[in-house]
PDB file as gemmi writes it, atoms N, CA and C in Angstrom:
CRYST1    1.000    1.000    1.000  90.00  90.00  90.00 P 1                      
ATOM      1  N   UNK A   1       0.846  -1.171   0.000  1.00  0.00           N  
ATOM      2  CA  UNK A   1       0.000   0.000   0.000  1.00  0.00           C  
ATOM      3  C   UNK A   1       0.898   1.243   0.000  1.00  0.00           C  
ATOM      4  N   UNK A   2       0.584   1.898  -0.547  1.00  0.00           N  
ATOM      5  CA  UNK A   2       1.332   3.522  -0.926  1.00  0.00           C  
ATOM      6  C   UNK A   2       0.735   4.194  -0.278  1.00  0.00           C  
ATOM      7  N   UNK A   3       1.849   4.815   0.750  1.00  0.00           N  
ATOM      8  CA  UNK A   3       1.347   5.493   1.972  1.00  0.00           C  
ATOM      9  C   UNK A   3       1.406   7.159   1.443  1.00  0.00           C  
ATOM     10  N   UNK A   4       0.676   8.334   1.278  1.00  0.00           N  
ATOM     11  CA  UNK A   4       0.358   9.436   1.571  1.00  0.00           C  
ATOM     12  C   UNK A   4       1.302  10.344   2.281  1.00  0.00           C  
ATOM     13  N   UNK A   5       1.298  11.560   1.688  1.00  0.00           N  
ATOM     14  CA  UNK A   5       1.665  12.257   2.516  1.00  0.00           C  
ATOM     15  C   UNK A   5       0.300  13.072   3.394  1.00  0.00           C  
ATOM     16  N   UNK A   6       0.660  14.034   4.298  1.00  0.00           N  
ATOM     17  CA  UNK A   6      -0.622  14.524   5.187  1.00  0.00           C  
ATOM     18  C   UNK A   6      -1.222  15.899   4.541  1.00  0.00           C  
ATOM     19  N   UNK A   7      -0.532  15.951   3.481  1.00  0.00           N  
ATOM     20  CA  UNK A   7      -1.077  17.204   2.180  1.00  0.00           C  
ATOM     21  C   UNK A   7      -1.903  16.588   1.861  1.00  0.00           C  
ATOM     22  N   UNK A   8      -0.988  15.314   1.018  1.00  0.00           N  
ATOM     23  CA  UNK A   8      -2.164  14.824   0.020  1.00  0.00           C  
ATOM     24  C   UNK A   8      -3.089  14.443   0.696  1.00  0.00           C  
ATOM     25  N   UNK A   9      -2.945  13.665   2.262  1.00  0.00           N  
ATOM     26  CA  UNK A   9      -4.711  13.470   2.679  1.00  0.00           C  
ATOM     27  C   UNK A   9      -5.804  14.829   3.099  1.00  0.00           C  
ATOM     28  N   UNK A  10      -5.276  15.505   3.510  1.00  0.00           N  
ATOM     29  CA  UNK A  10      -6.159  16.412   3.680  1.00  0.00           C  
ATOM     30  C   UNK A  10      -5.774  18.199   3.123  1.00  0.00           C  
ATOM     31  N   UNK A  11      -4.825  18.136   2.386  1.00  0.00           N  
ATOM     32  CA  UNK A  11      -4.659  19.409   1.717  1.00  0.00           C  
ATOM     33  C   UNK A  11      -3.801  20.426   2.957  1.00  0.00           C  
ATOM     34  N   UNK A  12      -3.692  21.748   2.091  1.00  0.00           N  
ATOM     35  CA  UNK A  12      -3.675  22.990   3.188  1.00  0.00           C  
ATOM     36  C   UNK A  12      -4.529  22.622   4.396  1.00  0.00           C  
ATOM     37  N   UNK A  13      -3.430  22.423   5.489  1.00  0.00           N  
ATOM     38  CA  UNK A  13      -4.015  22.184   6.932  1.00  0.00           C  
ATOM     39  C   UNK A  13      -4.522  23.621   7.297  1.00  0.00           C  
ATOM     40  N   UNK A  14      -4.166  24.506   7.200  1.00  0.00           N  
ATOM     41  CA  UNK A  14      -4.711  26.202   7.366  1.00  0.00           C  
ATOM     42  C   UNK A  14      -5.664  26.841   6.438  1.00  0.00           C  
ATOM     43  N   UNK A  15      -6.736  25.605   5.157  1.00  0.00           N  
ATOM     44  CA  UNK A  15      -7.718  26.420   4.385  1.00  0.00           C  
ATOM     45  C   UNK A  15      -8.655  25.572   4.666  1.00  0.00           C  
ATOM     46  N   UNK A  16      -9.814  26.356   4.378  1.00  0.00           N  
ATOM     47  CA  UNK A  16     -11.512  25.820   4.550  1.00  0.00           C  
ATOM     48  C   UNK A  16     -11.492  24.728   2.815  1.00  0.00           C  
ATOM     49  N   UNK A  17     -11.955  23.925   3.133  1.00  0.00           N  
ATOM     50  CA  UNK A  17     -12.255  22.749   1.546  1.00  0.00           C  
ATOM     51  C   UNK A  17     -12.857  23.889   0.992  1.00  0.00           C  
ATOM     52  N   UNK A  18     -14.245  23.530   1.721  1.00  0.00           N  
ATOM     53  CA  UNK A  18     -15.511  23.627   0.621  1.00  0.00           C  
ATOM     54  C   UNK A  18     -16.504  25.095   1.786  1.00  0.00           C  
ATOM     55  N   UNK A  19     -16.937  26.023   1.408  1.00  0.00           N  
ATOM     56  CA  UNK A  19     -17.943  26.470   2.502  1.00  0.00           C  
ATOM     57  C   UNK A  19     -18.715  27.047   1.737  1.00  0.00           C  
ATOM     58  N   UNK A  20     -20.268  26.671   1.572  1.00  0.00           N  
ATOM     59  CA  UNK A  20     -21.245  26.451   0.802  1.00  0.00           C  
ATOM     60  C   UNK A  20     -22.517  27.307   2.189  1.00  0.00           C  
ATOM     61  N   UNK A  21     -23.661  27.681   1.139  1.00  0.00           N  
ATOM     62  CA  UNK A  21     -24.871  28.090   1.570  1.00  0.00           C  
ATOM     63  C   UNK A  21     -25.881  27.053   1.416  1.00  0.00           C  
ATOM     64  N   UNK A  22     -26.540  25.697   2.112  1.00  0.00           N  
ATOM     65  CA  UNK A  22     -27.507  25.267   1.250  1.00  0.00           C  
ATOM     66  C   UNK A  22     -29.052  26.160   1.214  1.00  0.00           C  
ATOM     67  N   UNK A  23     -29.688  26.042   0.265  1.00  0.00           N  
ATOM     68  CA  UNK A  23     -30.940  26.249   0.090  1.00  0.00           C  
ATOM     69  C   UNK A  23     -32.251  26.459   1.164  1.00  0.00           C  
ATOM     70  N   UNK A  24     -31.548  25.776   2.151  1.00  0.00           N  
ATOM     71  CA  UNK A  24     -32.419  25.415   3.195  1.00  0.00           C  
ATOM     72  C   UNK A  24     -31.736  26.202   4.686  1.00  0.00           C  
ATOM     73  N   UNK A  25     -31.140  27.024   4.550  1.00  0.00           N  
ATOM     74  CA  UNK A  25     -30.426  27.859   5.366  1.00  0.00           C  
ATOM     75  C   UNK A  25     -29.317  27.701   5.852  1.00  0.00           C  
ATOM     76  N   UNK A  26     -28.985  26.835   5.464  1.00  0.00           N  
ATOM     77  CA  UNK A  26     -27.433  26.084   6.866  1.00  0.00           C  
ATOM     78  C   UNK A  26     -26.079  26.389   6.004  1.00  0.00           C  
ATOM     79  N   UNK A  27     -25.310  26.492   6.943  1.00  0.00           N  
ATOM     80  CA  UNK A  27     -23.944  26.557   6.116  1.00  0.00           C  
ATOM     81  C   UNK A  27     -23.150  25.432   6.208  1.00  0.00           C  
ATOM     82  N   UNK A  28     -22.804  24.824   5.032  1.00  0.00           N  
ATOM     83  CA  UNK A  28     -22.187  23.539   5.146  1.00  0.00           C  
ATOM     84  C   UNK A  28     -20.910  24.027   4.903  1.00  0.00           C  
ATOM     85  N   UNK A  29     -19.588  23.545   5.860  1.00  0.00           N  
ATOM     86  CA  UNK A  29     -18.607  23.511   5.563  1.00  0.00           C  
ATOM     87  C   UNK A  29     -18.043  21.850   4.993  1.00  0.00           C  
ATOM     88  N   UNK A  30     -17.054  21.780   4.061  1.00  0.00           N  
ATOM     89  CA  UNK A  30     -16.846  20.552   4.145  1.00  0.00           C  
ATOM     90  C   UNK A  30     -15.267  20.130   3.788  1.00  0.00           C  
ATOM     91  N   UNK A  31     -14.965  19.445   4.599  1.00  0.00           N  
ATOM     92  CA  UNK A  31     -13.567  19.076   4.735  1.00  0.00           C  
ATOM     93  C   UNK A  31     -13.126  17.989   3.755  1.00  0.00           C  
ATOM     94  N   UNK A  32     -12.573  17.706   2.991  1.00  0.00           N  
ATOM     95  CA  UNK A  32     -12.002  16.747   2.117  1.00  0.00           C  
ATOM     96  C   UNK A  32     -11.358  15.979   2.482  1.00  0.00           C  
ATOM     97  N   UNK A  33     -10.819  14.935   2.932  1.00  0.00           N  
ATOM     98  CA  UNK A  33     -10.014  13.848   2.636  1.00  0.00           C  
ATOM     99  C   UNK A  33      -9.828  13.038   1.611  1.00  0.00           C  
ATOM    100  N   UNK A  34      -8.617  12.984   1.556  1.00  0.00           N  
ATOM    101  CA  UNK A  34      -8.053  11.885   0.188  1.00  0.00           C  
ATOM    102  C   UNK A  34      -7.456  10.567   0.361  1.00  0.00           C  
ATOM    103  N   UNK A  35      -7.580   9.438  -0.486  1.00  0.00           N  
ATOM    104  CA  UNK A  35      -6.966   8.831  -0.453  1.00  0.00           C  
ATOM    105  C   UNK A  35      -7.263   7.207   0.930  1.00  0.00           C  
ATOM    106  N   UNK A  36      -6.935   6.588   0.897  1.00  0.00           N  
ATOM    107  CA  UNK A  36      -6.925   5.934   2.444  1.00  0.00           C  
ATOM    108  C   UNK A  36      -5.902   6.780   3.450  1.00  0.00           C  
ATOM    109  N   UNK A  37      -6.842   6.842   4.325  1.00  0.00           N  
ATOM    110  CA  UNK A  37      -6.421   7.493   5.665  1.00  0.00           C  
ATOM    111  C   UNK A  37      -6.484   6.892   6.936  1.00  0.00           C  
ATOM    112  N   UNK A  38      -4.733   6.397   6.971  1.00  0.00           N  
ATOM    113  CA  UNK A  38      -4.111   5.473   8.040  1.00  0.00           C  
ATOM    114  C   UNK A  38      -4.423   6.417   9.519  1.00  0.00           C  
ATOM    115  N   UNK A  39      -4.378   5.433  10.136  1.00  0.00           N  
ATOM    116  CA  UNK A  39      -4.282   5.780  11.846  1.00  0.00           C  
ATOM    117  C   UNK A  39      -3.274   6.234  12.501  1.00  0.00           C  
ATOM    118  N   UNK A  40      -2.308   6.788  11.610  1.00  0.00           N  
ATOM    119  CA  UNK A  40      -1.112   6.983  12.535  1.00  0.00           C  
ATOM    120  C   UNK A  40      -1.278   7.951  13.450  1.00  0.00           C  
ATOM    121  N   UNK A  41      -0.610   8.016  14.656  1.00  0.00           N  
ATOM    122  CA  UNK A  41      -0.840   9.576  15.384  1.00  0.00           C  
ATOM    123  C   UNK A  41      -0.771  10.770  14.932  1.00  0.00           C  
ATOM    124  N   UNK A  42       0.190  10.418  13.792  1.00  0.00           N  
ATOM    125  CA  UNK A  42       0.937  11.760  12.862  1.00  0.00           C  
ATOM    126  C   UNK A  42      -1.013  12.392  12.284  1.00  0.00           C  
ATOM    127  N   UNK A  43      -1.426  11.070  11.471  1.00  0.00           N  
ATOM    128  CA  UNK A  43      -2.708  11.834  10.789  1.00  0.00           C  
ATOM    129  C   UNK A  43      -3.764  12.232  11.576  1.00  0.00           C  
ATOM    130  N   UNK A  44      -3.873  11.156  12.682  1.00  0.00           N  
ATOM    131  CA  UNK A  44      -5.201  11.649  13.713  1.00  0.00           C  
ATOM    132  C   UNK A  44      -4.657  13.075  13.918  1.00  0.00           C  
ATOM    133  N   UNK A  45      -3.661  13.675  14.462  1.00  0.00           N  
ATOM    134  CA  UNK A  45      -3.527  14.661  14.702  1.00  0.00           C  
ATOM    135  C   UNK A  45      -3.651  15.667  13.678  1.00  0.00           C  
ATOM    136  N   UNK A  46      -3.640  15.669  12.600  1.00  0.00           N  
ATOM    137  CA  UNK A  46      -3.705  16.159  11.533  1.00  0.00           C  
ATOM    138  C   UNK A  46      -4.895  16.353  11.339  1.00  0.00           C  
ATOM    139  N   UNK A  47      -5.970  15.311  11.096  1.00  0.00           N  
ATOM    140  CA  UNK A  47      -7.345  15.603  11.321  1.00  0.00           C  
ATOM    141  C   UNK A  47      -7.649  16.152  12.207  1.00  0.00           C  
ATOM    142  N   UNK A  48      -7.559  16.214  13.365  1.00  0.00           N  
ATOM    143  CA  UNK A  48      -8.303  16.801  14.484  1.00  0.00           C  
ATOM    144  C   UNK A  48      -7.736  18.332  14.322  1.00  0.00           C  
ATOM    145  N   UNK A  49      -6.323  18.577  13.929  1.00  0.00           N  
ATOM    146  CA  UNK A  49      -6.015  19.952  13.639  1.00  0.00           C  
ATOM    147  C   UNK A  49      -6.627  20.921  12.372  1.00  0.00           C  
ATOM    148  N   UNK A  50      -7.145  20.041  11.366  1.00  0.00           N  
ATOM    149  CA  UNK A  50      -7.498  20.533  10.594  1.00  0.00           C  
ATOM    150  C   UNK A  50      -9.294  20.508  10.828  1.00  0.00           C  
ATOM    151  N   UNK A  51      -9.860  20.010  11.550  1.00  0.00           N  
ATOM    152  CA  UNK A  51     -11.448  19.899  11.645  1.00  0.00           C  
ATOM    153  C   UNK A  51     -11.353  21.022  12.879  1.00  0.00           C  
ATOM    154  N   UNK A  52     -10.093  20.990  14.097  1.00  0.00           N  
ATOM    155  CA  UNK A  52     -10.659  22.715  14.690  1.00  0.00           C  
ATOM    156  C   UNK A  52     -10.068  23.490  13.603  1.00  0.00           C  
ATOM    157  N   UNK A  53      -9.289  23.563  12.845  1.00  0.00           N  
ATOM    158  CA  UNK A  53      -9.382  24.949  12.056  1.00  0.00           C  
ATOM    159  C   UNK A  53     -10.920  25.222  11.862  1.00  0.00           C  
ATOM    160  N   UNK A  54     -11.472  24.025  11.163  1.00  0.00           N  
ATOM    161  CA  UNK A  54     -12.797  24.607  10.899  1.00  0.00           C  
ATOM    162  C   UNK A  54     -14.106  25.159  11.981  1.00  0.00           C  
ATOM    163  N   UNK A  55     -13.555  24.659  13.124  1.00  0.00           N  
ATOM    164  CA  UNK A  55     -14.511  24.628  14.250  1.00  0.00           C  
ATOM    165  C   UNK A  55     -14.312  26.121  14.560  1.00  0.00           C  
ATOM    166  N   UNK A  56     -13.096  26.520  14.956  1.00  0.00           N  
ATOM    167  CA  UNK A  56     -12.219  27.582  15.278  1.00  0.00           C  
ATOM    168  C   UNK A  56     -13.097  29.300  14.088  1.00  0.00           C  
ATOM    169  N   UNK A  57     -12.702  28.768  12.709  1.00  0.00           N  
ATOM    170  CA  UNK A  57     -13.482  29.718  12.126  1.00  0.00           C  
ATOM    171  C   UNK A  57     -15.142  30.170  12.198  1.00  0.00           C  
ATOM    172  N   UNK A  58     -15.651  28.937  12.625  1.00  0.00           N  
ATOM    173  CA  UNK A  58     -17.077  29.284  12.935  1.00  0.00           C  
ATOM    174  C   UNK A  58     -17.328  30.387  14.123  1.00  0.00           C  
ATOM    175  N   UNK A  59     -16.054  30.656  14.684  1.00  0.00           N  
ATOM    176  CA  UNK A  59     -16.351  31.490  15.994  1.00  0.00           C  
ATOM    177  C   UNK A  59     -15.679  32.636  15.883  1.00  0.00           C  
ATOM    178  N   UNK A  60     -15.212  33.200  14.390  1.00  0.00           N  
ATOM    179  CA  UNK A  60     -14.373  34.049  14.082  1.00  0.00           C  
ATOM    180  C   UNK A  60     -15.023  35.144  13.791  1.00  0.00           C  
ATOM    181  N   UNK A  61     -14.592  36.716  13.790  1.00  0.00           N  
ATOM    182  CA  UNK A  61     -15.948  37.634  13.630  1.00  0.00           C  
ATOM    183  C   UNK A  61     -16.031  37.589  12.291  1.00  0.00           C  
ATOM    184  N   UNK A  62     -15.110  37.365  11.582  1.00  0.00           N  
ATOM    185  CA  UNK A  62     -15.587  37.164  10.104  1.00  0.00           C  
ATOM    186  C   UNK A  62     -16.802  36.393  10.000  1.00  0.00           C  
ATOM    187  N   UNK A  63     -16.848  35.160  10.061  1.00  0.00           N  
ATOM    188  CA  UNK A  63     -18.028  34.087  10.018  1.00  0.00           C  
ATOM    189  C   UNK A  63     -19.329  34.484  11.005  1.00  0.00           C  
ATOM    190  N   UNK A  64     -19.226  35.182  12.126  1.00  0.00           N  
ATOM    191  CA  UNK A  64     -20.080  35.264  12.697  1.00  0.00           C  
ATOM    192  C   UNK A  64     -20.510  36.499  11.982  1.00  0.00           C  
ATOM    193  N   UNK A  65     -20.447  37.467  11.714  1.00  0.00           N  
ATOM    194  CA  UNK A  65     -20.958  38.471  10.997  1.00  0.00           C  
ATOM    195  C   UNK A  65     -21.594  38.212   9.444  1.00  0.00           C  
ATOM    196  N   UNK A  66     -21.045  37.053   8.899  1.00  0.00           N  
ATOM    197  CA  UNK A  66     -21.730  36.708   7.774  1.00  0.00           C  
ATOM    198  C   UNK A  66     -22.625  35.671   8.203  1.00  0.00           C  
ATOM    199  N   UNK A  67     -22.457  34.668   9.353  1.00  0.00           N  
ATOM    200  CA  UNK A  67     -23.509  33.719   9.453  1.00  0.00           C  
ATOM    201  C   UNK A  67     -24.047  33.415  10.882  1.00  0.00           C  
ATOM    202  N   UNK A  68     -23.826  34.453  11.688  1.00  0.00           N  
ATOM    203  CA  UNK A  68     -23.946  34.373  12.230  1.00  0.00           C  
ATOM    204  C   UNK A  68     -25.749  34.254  12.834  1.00  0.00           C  
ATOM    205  N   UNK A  69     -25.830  32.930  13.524  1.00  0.00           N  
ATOM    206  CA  UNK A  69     -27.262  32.252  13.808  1.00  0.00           C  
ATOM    207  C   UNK A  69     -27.892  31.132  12.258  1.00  0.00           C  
ATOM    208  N   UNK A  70     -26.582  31.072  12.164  1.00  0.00           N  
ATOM    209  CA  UNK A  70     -27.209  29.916  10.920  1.00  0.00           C  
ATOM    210  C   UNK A  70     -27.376  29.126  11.499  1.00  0.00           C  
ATOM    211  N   UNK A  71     -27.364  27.523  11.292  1.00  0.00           N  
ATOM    212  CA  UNK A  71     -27.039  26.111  11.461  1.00  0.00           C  
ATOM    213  C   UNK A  71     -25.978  26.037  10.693  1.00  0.00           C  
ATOM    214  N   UNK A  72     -24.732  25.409  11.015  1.00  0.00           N  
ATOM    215  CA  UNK A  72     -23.908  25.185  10.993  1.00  0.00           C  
ATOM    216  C   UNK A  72     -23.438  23.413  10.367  1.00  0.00           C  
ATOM    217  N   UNK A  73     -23.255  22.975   9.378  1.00  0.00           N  
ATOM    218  CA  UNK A  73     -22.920  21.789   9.654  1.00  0.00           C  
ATOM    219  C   UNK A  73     -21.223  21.639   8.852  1.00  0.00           C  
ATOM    220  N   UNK A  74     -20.821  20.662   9.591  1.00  0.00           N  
ATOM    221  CA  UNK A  74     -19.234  20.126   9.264  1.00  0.00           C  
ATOM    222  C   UNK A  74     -19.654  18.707   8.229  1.00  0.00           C  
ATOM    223  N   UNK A  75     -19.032  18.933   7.476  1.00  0.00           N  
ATOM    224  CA  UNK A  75     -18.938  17.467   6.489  1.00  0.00           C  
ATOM    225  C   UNK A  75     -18.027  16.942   6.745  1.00  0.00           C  
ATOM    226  N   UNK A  76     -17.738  15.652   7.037  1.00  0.00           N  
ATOM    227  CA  UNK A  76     -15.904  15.078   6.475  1.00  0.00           C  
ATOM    228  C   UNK A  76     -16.396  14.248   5.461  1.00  0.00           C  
ATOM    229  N   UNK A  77     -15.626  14.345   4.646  1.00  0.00           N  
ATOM    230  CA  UNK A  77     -15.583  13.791   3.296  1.00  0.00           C  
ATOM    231  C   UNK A  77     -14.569  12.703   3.025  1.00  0.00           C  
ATOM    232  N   UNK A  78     -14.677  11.466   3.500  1.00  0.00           N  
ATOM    233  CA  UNK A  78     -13.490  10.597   2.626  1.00  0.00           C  
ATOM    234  C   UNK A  78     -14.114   9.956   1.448  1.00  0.00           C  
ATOM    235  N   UNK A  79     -12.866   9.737   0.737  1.00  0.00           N  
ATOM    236  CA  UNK A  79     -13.068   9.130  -0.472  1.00  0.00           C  
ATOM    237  C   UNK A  79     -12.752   7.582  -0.402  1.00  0.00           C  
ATOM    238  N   UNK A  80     -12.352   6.937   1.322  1.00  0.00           N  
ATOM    239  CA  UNK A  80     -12.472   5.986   1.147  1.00  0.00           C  
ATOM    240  C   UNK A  80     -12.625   5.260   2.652  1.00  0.00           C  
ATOM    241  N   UNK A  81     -12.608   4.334   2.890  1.00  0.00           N  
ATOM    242  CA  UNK A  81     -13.437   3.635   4.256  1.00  0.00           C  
ATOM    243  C   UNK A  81     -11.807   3.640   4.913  1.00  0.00           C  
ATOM    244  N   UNK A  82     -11.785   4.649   5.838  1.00  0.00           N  
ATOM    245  CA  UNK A  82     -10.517   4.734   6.912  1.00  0.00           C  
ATOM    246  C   UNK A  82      -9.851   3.838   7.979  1.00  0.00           C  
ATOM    247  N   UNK A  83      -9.067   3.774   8.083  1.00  0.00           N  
ATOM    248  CA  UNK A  83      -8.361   2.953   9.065  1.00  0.00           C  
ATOM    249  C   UNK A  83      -9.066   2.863  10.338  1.00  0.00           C  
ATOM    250  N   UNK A  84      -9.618   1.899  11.063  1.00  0.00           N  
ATOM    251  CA  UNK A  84     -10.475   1.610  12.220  1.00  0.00           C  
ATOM    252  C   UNK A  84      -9.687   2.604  13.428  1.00  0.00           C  
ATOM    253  N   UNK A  85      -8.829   2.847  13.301  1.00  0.00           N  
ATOM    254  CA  UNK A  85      -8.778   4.150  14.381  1.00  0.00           C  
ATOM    255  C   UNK A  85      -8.681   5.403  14.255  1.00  0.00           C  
ATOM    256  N   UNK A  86      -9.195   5.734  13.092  1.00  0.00           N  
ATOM    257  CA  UNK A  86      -9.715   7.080  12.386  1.00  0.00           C  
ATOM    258  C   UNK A  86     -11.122   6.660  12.531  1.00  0.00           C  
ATOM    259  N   UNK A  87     -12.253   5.645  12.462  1.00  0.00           N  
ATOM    260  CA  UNK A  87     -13.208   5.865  12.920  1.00  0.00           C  
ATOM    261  C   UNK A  87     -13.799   5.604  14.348  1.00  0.00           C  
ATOM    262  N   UNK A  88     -12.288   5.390  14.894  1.00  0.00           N  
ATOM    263  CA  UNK A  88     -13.092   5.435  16.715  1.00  0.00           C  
ATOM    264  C   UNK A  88     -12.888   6.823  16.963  1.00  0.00           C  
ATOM    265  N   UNK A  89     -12.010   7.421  16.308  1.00  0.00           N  
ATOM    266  CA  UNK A  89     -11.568   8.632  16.555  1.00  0.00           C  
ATOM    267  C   UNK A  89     -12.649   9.778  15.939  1.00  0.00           C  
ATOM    268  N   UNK A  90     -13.692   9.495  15.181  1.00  0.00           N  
ATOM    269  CA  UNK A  90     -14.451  10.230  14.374  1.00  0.00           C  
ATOM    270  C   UNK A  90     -15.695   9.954  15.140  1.00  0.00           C  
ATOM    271  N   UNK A  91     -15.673   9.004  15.924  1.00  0.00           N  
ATOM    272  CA  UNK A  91     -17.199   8.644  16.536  1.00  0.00           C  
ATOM    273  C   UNK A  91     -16.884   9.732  17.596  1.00  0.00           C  
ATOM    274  N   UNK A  92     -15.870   9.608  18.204  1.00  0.00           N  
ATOM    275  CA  UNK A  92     -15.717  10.952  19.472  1.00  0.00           C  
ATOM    276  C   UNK A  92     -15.979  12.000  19.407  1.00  0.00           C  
ATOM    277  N   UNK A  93     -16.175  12.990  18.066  1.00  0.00           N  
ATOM    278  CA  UNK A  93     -16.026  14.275  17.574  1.00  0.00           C  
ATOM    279  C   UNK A  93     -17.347  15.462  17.593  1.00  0.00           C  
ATOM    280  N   UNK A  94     -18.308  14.149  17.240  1.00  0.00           N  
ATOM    281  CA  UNK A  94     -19.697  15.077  17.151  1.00  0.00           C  
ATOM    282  C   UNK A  94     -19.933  16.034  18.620  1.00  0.00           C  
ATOM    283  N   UNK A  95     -19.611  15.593  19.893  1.00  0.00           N  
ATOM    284  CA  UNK A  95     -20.043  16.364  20.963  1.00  0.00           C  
ATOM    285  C   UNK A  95     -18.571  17.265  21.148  1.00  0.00           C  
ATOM    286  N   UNK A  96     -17.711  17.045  20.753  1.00  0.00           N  
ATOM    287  CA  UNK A  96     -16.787  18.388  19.952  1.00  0.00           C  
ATOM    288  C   UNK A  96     -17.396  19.206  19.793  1.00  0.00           C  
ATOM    289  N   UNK A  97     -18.256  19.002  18.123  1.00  0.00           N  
ATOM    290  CA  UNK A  97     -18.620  19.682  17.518  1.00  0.00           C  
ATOM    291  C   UNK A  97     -19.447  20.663  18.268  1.00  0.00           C  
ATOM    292  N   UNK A  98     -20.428  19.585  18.768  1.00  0.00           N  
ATOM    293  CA  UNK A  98     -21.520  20.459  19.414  1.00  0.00           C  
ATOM    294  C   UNK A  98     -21.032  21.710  20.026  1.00  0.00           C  
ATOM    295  N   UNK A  99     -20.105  21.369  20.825  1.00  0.00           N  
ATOM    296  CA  UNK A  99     -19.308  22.485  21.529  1.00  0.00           C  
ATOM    297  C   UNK A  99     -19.423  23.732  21.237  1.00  0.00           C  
ATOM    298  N   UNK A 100     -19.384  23.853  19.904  1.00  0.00           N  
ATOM    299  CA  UNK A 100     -18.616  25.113  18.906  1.00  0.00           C  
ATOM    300  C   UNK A 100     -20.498  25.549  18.203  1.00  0.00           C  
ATOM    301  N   UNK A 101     -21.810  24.350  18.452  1.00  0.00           N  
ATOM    302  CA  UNK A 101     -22.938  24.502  17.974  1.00  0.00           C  
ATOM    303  C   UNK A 101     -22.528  24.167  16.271  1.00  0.00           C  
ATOM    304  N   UNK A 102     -22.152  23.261  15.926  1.00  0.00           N  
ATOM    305  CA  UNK A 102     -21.984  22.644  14.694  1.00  0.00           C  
ATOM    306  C   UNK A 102     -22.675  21.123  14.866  1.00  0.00           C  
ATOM    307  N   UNK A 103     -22.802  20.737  13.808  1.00  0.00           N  
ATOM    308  CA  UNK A 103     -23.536  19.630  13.487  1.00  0.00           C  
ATOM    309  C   UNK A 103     -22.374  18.473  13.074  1.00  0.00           C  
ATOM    310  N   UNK A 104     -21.714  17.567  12.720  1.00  0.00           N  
ATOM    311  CA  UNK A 104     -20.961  16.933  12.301  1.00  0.00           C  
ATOM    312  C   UNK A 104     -21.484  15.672  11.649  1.00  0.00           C  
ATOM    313  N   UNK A 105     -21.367  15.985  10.524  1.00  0.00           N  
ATOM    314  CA  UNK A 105     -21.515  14.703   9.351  1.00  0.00           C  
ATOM    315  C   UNK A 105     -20.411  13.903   8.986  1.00  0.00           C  
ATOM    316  N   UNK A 106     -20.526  12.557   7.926  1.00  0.00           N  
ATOM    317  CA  UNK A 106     -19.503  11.918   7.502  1.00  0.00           C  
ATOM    318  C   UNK A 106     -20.131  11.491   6.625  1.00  0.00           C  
ATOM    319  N   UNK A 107     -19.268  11.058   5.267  1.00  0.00           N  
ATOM    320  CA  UNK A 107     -19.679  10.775   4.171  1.00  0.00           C  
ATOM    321  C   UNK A 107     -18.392   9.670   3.684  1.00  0.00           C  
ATOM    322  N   UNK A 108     -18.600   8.818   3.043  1.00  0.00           N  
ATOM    323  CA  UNK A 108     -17.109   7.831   2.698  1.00  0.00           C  
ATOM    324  C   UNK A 108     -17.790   7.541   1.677  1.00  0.00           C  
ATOM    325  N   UNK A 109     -16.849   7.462   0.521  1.00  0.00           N  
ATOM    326  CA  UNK A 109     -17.595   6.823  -0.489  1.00  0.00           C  
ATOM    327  C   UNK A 109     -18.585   7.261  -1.275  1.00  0.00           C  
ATOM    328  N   UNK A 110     -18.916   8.437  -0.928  1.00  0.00           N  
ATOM    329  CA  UNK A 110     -20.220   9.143  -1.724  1.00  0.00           C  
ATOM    330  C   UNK A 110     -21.419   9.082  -1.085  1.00  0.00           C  
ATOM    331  N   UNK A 111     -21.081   8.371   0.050  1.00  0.00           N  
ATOM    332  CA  UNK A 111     -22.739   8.117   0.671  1.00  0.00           C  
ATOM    333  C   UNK A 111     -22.027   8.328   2.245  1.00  0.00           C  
ATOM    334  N   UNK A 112     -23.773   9.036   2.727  1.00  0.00           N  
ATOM    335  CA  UNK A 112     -23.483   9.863   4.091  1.00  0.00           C  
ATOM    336  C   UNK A 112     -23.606   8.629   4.774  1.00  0.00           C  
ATOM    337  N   UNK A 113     -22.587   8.742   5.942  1.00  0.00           N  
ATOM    338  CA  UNK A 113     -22.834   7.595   7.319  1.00  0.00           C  
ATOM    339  C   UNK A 113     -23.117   8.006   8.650  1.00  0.00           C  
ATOM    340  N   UNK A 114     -23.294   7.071   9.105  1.00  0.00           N  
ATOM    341  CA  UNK A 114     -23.281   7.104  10.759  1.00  0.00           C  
ATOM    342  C   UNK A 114     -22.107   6.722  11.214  1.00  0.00           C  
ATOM    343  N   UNK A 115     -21.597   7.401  12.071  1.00  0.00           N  
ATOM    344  CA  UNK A 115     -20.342   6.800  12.914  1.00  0.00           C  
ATOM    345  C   UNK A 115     -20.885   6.977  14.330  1.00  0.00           C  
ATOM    346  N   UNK A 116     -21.118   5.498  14.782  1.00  0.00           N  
ATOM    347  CA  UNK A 116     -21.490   5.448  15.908  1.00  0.00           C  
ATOM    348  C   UNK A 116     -19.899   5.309  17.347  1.00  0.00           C  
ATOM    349  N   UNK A 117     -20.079   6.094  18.298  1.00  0.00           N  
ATOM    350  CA  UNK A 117     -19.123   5.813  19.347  1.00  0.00           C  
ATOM    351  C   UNK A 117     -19.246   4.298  19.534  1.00  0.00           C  
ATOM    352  N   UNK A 118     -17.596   3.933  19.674  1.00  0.00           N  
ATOM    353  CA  UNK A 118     -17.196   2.300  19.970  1.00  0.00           C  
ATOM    354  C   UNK A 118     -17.207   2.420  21.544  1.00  0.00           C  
TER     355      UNK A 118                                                      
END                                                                             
């Protein structure tokens, strides 16, 4: 298996992916991942640094002045079914999220999931 660098899995650790308006009021941010995404400490940390960037901007006066009192939701986006300790590590996150009043989704594969806490 051809291991990744932590660019190629998740890009600029310091930029927003995707940050979208849907139709229905909410602001979806959405984070990209690439590639299979191993468990190493190196990447968990990487993810979790790059999902508070995004948490972090929701509380920024920039964002709060443009969206401020939206609904809020976080996407993670992989493009492929992650290393089993990237999803114990992803089941932990949603009451993160909440924290910050974000919603936290997951999607693998093109289709949205549940990640239930192990």
């Amino acid at each position: 298996m051809k291991t990744m660098s932590i660019e190629n899995m998740f890009g600029d650790l310091d930029k927003i992916d995707i940050l979208a308006e849907t139709k229905t009021g909410e602001v979806v941010m959405v984070l990209v991942c690439n590639g299979f995404i191993d468990g190493s400490p190196e990447t968990q940390k990487a993810l979790l640094d790059k999902m508070e960037g995004y948490l972090n901007h929701t509380q920024s006066e920039e964002f709060q002045k443009e969206y401020g009192g939206w609904p809020v939701i976080l996407r993670v986006t992989l493009g492929r079914e992650p290393d089993e300790h990237i999803l114990a590590l992803l089941s932990k996150c949603p009451a993160w999220a909440a924290d910050y009043g974000v919603k936290l989704e997951f999607e693998i594969g093109g289709k949205q999931v549940r990640i239930v806490e192990s």
